[in-house]
C-alpha positions in Angstrom: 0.0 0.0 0.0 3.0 2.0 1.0 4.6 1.9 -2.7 0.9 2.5 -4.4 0.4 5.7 -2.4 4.4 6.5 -3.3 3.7 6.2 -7.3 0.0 8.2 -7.1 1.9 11.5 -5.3 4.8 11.0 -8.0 2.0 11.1 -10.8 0.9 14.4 -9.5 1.7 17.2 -11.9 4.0 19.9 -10.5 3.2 22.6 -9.0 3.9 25.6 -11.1 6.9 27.6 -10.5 8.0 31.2 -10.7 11.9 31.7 -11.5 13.1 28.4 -11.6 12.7 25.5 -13.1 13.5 21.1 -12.4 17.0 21.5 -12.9 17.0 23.8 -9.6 18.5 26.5 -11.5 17.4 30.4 -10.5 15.9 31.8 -14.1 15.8 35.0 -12.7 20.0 35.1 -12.6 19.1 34.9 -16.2 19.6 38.0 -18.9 16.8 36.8 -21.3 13.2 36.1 -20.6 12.4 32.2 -20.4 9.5 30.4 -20.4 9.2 26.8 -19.1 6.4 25.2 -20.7 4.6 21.3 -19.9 3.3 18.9 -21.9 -0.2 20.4 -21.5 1.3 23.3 -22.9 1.0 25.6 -19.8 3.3 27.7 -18.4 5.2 25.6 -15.7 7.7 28.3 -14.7 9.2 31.5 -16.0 11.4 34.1 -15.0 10.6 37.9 -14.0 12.7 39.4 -17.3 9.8 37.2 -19.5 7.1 38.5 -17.5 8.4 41.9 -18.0 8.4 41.6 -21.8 5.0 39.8 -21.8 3.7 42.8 -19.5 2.2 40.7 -17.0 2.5 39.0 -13.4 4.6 36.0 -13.3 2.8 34.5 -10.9 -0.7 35.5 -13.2 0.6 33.7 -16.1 1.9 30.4 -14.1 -0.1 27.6 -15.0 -2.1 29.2 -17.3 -2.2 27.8 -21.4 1.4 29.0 -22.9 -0.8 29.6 -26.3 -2.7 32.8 -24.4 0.1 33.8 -21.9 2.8 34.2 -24.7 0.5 34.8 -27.8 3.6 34.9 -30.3 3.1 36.3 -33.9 5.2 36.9 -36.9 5.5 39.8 -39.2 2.2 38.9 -41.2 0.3 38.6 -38.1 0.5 34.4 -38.2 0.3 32.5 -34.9 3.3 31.1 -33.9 2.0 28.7 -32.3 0.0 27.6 -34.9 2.8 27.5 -37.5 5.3 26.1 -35.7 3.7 23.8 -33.9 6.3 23.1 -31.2 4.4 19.3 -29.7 4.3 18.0 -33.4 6.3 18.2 -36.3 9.2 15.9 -37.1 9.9 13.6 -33.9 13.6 14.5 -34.7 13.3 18.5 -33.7 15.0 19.9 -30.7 15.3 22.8 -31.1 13.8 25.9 -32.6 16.0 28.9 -34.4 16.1 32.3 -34.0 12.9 34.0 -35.1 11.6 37.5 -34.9 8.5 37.2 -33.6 5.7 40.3 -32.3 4.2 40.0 -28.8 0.8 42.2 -28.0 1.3 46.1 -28.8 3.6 45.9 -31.5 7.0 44.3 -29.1 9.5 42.9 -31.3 11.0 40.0 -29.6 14.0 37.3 -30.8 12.3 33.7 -29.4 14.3 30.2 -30.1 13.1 27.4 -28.5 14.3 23.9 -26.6 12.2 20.6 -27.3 12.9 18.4 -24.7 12.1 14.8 -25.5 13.0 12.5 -22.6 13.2 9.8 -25.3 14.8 9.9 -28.9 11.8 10.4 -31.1 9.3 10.8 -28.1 6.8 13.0 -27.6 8.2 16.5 -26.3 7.6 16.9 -22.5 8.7 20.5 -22.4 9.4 23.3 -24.2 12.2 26.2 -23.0 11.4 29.1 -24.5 14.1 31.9 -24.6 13.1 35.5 -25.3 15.2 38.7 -26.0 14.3 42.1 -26.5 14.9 43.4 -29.8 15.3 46.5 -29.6 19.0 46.6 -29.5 19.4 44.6 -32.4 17.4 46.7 -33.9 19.5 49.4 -33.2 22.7 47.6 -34.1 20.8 47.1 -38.2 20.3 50.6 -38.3 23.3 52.1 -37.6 24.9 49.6 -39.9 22.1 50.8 -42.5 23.1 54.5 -41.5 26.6 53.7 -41.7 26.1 52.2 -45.4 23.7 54.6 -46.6 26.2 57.3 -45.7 29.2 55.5 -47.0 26.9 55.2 -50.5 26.5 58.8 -50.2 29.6 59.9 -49.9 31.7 57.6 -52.7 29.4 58.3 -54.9 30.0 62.5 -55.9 33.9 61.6 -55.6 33.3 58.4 -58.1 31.4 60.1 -60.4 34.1 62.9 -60.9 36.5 60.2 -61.6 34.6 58.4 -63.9 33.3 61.6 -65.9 37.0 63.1 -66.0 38.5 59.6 -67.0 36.1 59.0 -69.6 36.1 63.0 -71.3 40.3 62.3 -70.9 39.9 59.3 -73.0 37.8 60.2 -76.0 38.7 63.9 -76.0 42.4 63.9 -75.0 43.9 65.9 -77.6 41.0 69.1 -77.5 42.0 69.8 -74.4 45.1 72.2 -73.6 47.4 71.2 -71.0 46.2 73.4 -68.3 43.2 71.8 -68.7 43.8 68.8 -68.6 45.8 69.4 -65.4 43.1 70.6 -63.6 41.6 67.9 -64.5 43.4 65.6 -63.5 44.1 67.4 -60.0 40.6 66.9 -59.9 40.8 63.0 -60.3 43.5 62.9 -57.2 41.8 65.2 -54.9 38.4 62.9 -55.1 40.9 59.6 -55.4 42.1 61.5 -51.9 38.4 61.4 -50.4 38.3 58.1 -51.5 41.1 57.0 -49.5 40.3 58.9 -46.1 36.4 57.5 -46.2 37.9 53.9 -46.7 40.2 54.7 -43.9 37.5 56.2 -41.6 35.9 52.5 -41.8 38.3 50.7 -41.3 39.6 52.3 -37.8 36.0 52.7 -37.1 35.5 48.5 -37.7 39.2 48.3 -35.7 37.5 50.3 -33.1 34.2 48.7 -32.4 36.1 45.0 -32.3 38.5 46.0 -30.3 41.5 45.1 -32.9 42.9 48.7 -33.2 46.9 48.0 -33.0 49.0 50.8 -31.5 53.0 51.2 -32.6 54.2 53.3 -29.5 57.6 55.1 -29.2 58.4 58.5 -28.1 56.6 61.8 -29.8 57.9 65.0 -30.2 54.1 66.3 -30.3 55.2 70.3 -30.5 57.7 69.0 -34.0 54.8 67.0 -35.3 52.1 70.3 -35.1 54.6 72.3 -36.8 55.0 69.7 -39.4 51.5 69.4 -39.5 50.8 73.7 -39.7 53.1 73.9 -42.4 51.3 71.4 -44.7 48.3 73.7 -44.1 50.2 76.7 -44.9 51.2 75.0 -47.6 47.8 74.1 -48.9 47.1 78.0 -48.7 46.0 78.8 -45.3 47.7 82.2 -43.8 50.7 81.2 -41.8 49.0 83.4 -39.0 45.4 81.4 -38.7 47.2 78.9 -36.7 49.0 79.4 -32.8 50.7 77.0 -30.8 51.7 77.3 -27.6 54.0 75.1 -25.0 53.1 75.9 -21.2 56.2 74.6 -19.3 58.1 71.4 -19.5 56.3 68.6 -21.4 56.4 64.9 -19.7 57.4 62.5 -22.3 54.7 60.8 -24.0 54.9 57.0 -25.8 52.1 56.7 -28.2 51.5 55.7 -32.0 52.6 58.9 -33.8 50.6 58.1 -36.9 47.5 58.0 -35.0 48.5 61.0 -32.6 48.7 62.7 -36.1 45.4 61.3 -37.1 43.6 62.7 -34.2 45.6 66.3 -34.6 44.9 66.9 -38.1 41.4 65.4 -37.6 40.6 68.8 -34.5 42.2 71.4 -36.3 41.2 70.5 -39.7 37.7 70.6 -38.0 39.0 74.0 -36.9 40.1 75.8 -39.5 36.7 74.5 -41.5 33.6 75.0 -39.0 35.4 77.6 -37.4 37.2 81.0 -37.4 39.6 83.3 -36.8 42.6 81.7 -35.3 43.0 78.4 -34.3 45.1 77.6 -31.1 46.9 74.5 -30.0 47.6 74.3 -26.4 50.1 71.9 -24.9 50.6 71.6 -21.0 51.4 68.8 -18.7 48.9 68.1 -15.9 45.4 66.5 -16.1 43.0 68.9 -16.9 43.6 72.6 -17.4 44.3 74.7 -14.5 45.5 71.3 -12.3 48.6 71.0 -11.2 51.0 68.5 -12.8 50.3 65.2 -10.9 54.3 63.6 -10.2 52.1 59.9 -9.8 50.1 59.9 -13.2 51.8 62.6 -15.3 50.0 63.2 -18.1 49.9 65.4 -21.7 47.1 68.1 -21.5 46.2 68.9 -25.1 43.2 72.1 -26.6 42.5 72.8 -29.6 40.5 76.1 -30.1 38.9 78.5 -32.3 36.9 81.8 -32.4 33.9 80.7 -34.5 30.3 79.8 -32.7 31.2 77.5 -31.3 29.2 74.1 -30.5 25.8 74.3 -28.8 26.1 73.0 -25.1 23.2 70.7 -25.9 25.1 68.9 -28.4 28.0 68.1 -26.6 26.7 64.5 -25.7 26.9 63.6 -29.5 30.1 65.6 -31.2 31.6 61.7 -30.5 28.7 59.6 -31.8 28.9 58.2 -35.1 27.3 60.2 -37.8 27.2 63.4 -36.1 27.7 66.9 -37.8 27.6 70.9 -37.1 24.9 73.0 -38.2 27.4 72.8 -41.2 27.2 69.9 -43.0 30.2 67.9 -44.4 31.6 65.1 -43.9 31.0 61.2 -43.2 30.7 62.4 -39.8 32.7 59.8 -38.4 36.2 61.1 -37.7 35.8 62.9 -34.4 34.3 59.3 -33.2 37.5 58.1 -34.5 39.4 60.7 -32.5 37.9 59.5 -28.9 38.5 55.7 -30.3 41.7 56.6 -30.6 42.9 59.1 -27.8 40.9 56.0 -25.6 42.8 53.7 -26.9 46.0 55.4 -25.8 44.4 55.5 -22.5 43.6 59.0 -22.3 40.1 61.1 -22.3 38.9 63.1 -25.0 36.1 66.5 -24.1 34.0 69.4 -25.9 33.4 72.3 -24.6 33.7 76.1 -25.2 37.0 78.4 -25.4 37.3 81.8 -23.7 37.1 83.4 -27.1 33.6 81.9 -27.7 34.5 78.9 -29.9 34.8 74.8 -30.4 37.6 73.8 -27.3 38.5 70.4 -27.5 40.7 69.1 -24.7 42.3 65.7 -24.8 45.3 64.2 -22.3 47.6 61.0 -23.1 49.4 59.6 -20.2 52.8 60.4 -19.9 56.1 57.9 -19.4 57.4 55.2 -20.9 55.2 52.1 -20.9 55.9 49.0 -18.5 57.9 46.5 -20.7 60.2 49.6 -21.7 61.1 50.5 -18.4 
């Protein structure tokens, strides 16, 4: 009688629970939203993050039919339930894919799905359903739409030069006289140019996000590589005195990737001389921020570059280092100031907007100074 009564409380169903399941493990320590589900096709257990994405009470939706507590649909409005049919279909399934799937109210969700058989080719006893929130992935396909769109955009005036200039070279080359075929063909380099600094752009950016970006340190004369950097401007035909830059005591040594340190120099006062005005100043200082004293434990390279135009609206400040961001004046892929904090970062230094005493753009960035650890 004993071993009867035993076998009838075993044969009992389960109670329902609420953030964990029979393996004893706490669902709620869990990031995604899961759904335990019995043979009967009611919800045996699920986890608060589920019942937060199915905008209800866990304990509500416990042992209630799965089919109306998580009434799944797909883009065309189709059951999901009803298509998929997770208790039938092939006796060899176990285990549903990723699909995008719409809850109630328009919530875009990511579901895949665990048939557990406790025999090969048995019936399935449970299904684990696993639910994510798609709004970050959803994010993530539009900013790589943004970031395609805008690539589109911008190869496509500088291609169409060089194509149209090739092409009139080819057929027409001997009407034209050579000064005009110079020009054009200055024409050709300067978009060939653009070209190259958009491919560029994407390919630190891509370095960036994956963490990959490689840095070549050794010592920088920053104050030589400015000048270097000025004169090529001057050069270009900017007025020798549009640009200042000025050394405030004794600069700590500073180990860093001088291409890139380049990179991010020509990237602020390019940015400088084009969406602002008047002169453009280069400060160099050591200490952490301006107006701190030099600190003798984490020395550090304090450099601002400034202008006298408008300036940046405070309200923007949050997004002059997001991707795709641009002035009031457009130009640009609007990527290469979120290539300057990706790279002063990976240095190990900080990167700030803000406004200069003469009313423009003042962008401050440090680089720690010393030589690095397997040097010393």
């Amino acid at each position: 009688m004993t071993t009867e009564i035993t076998r009838l409380e075993d044969s009992r169903p389960a109670e329902p629970r609420i953030g964990d399941c029979r393996c004893g493990c706490d669902l709620d320590a869990l990031p995604d939203g899961v759904v335990v589900i019995d043979a009967d096709c009611r919800v045996q257990s699920l986890n608060t993050r589920a019942a937060g994405l199915l905008g209800a009470d866990a304990e509500t939706l416990a042992g209630t039919d799965a089919r109306q507590a998580v009434p799944l649909q797909d883009l065309e409005g189709r059951s999901w339930w009803t298509c998929t049919d997770p208790f039938g279909g092939l006796p060899t399934r176990t285990r549903i894919t990723e699909t995008l799937l719409v809850l109630p109210g328009g919530h875009e969700v990511f579901l895949t799905a665990s048939l557990v058989r406790h025999v090969p080719r048995g019936p399935v006893q449970q299904v684990i359903i696993t639910l994510r929130d798609a709004k970050a992935r959803r994010r993530a396909e539009q900013k790589t739409s943004a970031l395609i769109s805008t690539v589109a955009h911008e190869l496509r005036s500088p291609l169409t030069s060089v194509k149209g200039f090739t092409s009139t070279l080819l057929r027409r080359w001997d009407r034209f006289s050579d000064d005009q075929k110079r020009l054009m063909l200055e024409t050709i380099e300067a978009d060939t140019d653009r070209i190259t600094r958009l491919v560029a752009e994407l390919l630190d950016v891509s370095r960036i996000d994956s963490g990959r970006l490689e840095l070549r340190r050794q010592p920088v004369d920053l104050p030589r590589l400015l000048d270097r950097h000025v004169d090529g401007l001057v050069a270009a035909g900017h007025p020798q005195d549009r640009f200042a830059i000025r050394v405030h005591g004794t600069l700590p040594e500073v180990w860093a990737d001088p291409d890139r340190i380049e990179q991010v120099m020509a990237n602020l006062v390019e940015n400088a001389v084009r969406h602002g005005a008047g002169t453009v100043t280069v400060d160099l200082q050591p200490g952490a921020e301006a107006g701190d004293e030099p600190d003798e434990e984490r020395p550090e390279l304090v450099v601002a570059v400034s202008d006298e135009g408008d300036g940046i609206p405070e309200e923007n400040y949050p997004m002059v280092f997001t991707r795709f961001w641009h002035s009031t004046r457009r130009g640009g892929t609007g990527l290469g100031l979120y290539v300057v904090r990706g790279l002063v970062e990976a240095h190990g230094g900080r990167i700030t907007v803000g406004r200069a005493p003469s009313g423009g753009a003042l962008f401050r960035f440090t680089l720690p100074a010393g030589a690095p650890e397997h040097v010393v």
